[in-house]
C-alpha positions as CSV (number, residue, x, y, z in Angstrom):
1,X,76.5,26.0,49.2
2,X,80.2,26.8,50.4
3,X,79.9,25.2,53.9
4,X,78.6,21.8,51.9
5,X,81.8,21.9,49.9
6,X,84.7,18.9,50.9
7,X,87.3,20.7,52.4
8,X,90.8,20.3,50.3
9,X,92.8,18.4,52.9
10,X,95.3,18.9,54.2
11,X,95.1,22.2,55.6
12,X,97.3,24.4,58.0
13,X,93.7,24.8,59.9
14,X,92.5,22.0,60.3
15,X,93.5,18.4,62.1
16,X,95.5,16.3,59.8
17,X,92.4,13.3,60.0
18,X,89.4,16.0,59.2
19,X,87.5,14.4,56.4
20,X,84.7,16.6,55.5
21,X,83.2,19.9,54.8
22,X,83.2,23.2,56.2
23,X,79.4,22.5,57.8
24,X,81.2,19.5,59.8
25,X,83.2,21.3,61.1
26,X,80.4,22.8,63.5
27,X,79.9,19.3,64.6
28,X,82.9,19.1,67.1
29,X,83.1,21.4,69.6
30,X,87.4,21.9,69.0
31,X,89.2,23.2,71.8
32,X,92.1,25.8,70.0
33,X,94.1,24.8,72.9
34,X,94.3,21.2,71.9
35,X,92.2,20.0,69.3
36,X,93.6,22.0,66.3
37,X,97.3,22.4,64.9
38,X,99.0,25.6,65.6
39,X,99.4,28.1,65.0
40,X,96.2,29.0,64.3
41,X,94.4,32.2,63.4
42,X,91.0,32.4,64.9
43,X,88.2,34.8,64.5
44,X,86.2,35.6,67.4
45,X,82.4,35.6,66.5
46,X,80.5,38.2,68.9
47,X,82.9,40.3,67.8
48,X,82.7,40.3,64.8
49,X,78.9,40.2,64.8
50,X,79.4,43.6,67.2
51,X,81.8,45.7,64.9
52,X,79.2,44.7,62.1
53,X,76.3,46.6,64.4
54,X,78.3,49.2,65.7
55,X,79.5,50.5,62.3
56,X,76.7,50.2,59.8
57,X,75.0,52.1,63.0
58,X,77.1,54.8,63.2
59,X,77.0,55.4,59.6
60,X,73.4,55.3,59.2
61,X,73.1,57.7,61.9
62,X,74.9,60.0,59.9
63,X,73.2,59.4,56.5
64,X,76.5,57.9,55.1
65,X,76.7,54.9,52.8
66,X,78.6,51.8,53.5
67,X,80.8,50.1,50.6
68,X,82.7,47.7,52.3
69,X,86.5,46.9,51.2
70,X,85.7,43.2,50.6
71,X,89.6,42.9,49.8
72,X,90.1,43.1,53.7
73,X,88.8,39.5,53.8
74,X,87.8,38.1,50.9
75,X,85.5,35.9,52.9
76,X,82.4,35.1,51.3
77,X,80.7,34.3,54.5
78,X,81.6,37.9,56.2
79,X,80.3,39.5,53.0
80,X,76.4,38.3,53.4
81,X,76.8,39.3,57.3
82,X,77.8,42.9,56.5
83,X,75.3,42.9,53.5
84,X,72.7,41.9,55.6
85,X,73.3,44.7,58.3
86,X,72.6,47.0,55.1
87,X,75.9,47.6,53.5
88,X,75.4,49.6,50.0
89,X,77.8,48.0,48.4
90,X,81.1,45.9,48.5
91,X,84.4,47.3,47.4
92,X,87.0,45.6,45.6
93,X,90.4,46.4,43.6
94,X,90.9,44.8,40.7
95,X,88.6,42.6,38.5
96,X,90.0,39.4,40.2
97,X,88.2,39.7,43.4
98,X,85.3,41.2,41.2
99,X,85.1,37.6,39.7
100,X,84.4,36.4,43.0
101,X,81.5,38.7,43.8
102,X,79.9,37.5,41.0
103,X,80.2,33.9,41.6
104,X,78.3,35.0,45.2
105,X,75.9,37.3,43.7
106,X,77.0,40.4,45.4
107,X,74.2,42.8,44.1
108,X,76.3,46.1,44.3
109,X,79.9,46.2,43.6
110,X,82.6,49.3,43.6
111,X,85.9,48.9,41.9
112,X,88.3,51.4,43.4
113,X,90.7,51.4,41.2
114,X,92.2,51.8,37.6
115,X,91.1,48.8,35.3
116,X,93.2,49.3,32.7
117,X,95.1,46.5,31.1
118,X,94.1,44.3,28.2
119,X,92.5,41.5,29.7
120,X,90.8,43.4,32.2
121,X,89.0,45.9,30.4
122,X,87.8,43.5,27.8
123,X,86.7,41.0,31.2
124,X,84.9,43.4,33.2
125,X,83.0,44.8,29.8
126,X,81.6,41.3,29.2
127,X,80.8,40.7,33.3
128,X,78.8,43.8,32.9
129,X,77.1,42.8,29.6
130,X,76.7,39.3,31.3
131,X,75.3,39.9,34.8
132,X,72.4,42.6,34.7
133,X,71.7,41.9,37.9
134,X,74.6,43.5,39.5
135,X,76.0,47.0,39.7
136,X,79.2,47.8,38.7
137,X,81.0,50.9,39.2
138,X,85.2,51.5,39.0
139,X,87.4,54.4,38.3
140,X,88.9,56.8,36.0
141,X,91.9,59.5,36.6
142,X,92.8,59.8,33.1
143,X,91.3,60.3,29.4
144,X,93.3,57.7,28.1
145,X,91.8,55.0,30.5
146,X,88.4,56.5,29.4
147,X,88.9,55.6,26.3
148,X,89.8,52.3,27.0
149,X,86.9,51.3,28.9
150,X,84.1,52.9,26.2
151,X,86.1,51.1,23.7
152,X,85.8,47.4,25.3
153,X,82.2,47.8,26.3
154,X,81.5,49.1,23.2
155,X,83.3,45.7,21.6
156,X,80.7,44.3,23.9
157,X,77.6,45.8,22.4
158,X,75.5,44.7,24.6
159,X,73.7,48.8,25.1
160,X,74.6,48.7,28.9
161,X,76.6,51.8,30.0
162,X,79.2,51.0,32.4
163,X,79.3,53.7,35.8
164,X,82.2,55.3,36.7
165,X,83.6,57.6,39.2
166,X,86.0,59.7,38.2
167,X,89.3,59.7,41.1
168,X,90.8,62.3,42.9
169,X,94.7,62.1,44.1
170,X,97.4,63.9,45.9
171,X,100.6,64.6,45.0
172,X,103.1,61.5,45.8
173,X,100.0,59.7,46.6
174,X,98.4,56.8,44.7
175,X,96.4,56.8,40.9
176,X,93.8,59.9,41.0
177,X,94.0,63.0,38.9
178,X,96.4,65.4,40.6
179,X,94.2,68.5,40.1
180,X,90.6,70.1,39.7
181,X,91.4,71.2,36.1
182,X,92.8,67.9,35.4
183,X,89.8,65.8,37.1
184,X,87.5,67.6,35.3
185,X,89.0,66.7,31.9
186,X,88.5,63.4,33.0
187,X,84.7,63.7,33.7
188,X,84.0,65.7,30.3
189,X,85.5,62.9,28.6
190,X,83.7,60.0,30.5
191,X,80.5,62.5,29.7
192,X,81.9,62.5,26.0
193,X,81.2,59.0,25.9
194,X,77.8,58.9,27.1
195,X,76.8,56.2,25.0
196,X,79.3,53.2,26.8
197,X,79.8,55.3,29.8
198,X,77.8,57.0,32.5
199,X,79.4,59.4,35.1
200,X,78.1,59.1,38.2
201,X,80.6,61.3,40.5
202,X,84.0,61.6,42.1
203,X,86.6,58.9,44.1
204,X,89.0,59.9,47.0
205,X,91.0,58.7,49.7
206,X,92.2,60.4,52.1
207,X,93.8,57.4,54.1
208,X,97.3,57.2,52.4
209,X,98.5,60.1,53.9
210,X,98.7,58.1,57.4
211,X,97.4,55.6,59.2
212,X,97.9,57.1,62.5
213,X,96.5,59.9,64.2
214,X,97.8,63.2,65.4
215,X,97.3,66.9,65.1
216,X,99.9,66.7,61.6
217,X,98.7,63.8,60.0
218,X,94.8,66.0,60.2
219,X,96.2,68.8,59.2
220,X,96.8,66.8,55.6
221,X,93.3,65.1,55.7
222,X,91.5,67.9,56.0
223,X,93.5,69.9,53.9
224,X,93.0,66.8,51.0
225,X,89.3,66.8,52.2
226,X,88.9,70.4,51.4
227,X,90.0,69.7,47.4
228,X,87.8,67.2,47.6
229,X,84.8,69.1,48.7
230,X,85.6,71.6,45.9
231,X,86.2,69.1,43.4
232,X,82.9,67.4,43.9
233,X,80.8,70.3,43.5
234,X,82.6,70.5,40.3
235,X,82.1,67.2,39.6
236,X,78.3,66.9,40.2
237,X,77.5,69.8,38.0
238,X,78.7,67.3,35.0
239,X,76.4,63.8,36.4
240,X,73.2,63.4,33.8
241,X,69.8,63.8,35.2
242,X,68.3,60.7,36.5
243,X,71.8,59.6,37.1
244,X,73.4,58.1,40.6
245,X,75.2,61.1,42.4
246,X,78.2,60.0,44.3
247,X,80.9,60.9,46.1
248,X,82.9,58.3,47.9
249,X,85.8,58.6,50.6
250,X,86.9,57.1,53.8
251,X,89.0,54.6,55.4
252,X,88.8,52.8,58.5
253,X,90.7,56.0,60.1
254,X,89.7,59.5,59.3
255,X,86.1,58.2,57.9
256,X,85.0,61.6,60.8
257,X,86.9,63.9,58.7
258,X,85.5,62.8,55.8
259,X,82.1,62.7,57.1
260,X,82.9,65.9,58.5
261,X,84.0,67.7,55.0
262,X,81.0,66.1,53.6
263,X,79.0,68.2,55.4
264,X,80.2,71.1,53.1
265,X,79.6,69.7,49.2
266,X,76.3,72.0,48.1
267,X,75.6,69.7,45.6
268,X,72.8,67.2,46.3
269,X,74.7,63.7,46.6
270,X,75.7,60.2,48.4
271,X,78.4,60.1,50.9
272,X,79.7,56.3,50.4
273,X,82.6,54.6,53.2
274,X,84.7,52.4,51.8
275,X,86.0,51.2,55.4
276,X,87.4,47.5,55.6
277,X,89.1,46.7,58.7
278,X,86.5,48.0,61.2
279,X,84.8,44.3,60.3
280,X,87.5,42.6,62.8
281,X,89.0,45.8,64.0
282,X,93.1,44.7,65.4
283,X,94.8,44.9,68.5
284,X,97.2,47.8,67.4
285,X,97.2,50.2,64.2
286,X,93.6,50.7,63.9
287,X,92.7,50.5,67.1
288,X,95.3,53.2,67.9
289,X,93.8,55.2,65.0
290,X,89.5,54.4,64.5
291,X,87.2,57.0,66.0
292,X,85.7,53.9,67.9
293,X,88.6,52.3,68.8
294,X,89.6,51.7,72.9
295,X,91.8,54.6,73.2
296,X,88.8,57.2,72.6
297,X,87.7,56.9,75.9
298,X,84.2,55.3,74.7
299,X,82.3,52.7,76.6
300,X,82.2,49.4,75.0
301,X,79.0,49.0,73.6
302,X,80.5,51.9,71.6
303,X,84.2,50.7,70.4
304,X,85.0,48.1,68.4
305,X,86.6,45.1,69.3
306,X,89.9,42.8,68.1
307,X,87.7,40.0,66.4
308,X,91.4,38.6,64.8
309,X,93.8,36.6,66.9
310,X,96.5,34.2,66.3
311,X,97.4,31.2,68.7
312,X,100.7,29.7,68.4
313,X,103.0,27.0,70.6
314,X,106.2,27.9,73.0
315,X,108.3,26.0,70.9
316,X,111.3,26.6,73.2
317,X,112.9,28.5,76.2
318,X,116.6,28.3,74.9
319,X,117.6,31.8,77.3
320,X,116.5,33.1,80.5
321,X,114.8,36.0,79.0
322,X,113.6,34.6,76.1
323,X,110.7,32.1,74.7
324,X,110.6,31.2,70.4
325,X,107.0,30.8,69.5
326,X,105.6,28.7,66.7
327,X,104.1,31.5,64.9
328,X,105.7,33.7,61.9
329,X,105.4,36.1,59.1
330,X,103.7,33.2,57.1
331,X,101.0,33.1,59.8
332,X,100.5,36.8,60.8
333,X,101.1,40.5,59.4
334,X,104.1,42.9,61.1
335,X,104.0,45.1,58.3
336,X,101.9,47.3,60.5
337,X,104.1,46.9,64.0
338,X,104.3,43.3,65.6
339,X,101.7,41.7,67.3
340,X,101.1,41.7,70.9
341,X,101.0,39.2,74.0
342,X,96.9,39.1,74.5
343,X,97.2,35.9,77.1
344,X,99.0,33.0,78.0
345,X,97.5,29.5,79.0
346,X,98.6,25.7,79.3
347,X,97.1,23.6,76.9
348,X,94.3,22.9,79.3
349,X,93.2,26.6,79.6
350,X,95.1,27.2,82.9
351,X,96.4,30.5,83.1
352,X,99.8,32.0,83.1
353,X,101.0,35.2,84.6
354,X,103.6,36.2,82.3
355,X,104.1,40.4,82.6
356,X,105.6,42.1,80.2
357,X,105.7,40.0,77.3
358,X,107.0,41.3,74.3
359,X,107.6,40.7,70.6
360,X,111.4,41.7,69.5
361,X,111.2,40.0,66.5
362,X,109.6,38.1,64.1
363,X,111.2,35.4,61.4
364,X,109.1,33.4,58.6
365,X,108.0,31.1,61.0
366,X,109.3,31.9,64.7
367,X,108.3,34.7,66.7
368,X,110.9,36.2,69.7
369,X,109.1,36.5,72.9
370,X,111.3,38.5,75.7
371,X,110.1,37.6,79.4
372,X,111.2,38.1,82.6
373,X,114.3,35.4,83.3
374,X,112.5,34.1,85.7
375,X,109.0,33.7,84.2
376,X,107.0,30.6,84.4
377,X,106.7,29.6,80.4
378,X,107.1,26.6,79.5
379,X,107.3,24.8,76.2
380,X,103.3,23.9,75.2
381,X,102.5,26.9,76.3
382,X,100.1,29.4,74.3
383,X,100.5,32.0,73.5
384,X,97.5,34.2,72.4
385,X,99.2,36.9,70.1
386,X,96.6,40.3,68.9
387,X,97.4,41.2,65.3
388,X,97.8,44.8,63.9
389,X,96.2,45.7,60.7
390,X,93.7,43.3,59.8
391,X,94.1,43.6,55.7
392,X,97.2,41.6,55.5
393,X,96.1,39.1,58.1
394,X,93.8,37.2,56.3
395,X,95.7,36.5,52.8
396,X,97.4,34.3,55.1
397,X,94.9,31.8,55.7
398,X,92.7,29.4,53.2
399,X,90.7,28.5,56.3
400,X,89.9,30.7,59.4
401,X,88.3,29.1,62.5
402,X,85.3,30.8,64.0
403,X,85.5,30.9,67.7
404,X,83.6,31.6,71.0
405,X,85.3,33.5,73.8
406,X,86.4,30.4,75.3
407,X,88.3,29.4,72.6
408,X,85.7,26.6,71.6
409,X,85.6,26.2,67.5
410,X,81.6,27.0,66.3
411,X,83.0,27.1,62.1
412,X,84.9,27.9,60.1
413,X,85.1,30.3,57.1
414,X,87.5,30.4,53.5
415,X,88.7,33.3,52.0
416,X,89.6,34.0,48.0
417,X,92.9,35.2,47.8
């Protein structure tokens, strides 16, 4: 098991004198105020354990699918918990992180993406012919990548037919056949080569046209969401009997416009999510943006909540009005905006009133905190720091710690970056 494995040592997460595996690391009862190095990203547990409830509920509700993006985490460990709530499947990207859902038996698994090159092809035809336990479904927007998949897996031999879904785009967008003529191409030729491939429906997503929310930015979702609609029913007419029928959109934004615009296919189908960062939700972008994040107005048994934070040292106070943290772009994302001032507390968990602290800047490893001249902070201080956009937080860290609310360490988790 992964929590019996020796932990590689030394790590950014750990203390420097921790000999032992991730299981031990239950044993202690850490403070992240004083026991641990610093900066250190934490991951609240009830949290996370709520966002898990409260979005495989909603979505069941609603007779939708949930697929996961395991690429928000790549955390073994979060995987089973969102399995186990029901999840359909897990999403992945590429056939690296496909190699690791195989090594954890993931039953179901959804590449969103192209597979095109060389290696890849030829490796996710011999996974497939290998592991006939798991489902396997990726992508197609073109007749030439087609062709390259029915030719590995027929190199393979092995008589099992590899799914695929073929994907719709928008202009200046991302891979996905740019229109209904042109995506249908692409599902007669996957239906052309019936005996290595099986079609089993269409691929959108609708969240690269913004991650924020406003009456302009919906105006473009549901205007890409209409095409979609249209294409599916296209789409479906070409799916074998006896087949899967699927169509598969949403991000962790507009997944109520898509179940919306679901509503209208005709065809008989699957609506499968693909939402990732709902699992620890943010502090910022998508809780700015989700349907059920703390801006809509919901109660709280209803919204998610910020599972993801980073703790990090006053390292120095060398102007009135401003405090250099121990925490940087090697230790949290700001591609998304920078991260916000959730507390502040001695290093024995006494508070401090510090109002209006805020992030100016951030360097590789030194964040720019500008105070009041006059505020009490006072290098040792921590600072507790709420993140914004959760899938390019946690490529940062081998080694996560699993908190309580009171900051006390219950585990710890690794990810496979």
């Amino acid at each position: 098991m992964e929590s019996r494995r020796p932990v590689p040592t030394p790590s950014k997460s750990l203390p420097g004198w921790f000999n032992g595996s991730l299981a031990d690391v239950r044993t202690h009862g850490w403070s992240i105020l004083s026991d641990v190095p610093l900066p250190a990203m934490t991951l609240d547990r009830a949290a996370l354990l709520h966002n898990i409830a409260l979005f495989h509920g909603y979505l069941a509700a609603r007779g939708a699918l949930l697929a996961p993006h395991a690429k928000t985490t790549m955390c073994p460990r979060i995987w089973a918990a969102q399995l186990e709530a029901g999840a359909w499947a897990l999403t992945v990207a590429n056939v690296s992180q496909l190699e690791v859902c195989v090594h954890y038996r993931v039953p179901r698994v959804l590449i969103a993406n192209e597979v095109s090159s060389f290696y890849d092809v030829r490796r996710l035809a011999s996974i497939a012919s290998e592991n006939s336990w798991m489902e396997i479904m990726c992508l197609v927007d073109s007749v030439e990548v087609v062709e390259l998949l029915a030719e590995a897996i027929g190199e393979v031999g092995s008589g099992r037919r590899l799914d695929v879904l073929v994907e719709l785009g928008m202009p200046g967008g991302r891979a996905g056949a740019r229109t209904i003529d042109d995506l249908t191409a692409v599902a007669h030729a996957v239906s052309d080569a019936s005996a290595t491939l099986r079609l089993v429906g269409l691929e959108g997503y609708e969240g690269i046209i913004s991650p924020r929310r406003g009456s302009g930015p919906q105006e473009a979702v549901d205007a890409y969401l209409a095409l979609w609609v249209e294409a599916a029913d296209q789409v479906l007419r070409l799916v074998e009997p006896g087949a899967p029928r699927i169509v598969s959109s949403g991000g962790s934004i507009w997944f109520d416009r898509v179940l919306d615009a679901f509503a209208r296919i005709e065809t008989d189908c699957d609506l499968v999510i693909r939402s990732g960062g709902y699992v620890t939700h943010d502090s910022l972008l998508f809780d700015a943006g989700s349907p059920l994040g703390s801006t809509t107005g919901n109660d709280e048994s209803s919204t998610l909540t910020a599972a993801l934070s980073v703790h990090a040292a006053v390292l120095s106070r060398p102007e009135p009005g401003v405090a250099i943290v121990g925490a940087g772009g090697r230790d949290l994302p700001t591609d998304a905006g920078y991260p916000v001032v959730l507390g502040i507390t001695d290093n024995l968990g006494n508070e401090r009133h510090v109002p209006a602290a805020t992030v100016t800047k951030v360097n590789d490893q030194h964040l720019y905190l500008e105070v009041p001249a006059d505020a009490h902070l006072v290098p040792g201080d921590i600072v507790r720091l709420g993140i914004s956009h959760p899938c390019t937080a946690f490529d940062r860290w081998r080694i996560i710690l699993e908190t309580d609310s009171h900051g006390t360490v219950l585990d710890a988790v690794t990810t496979y970056f």
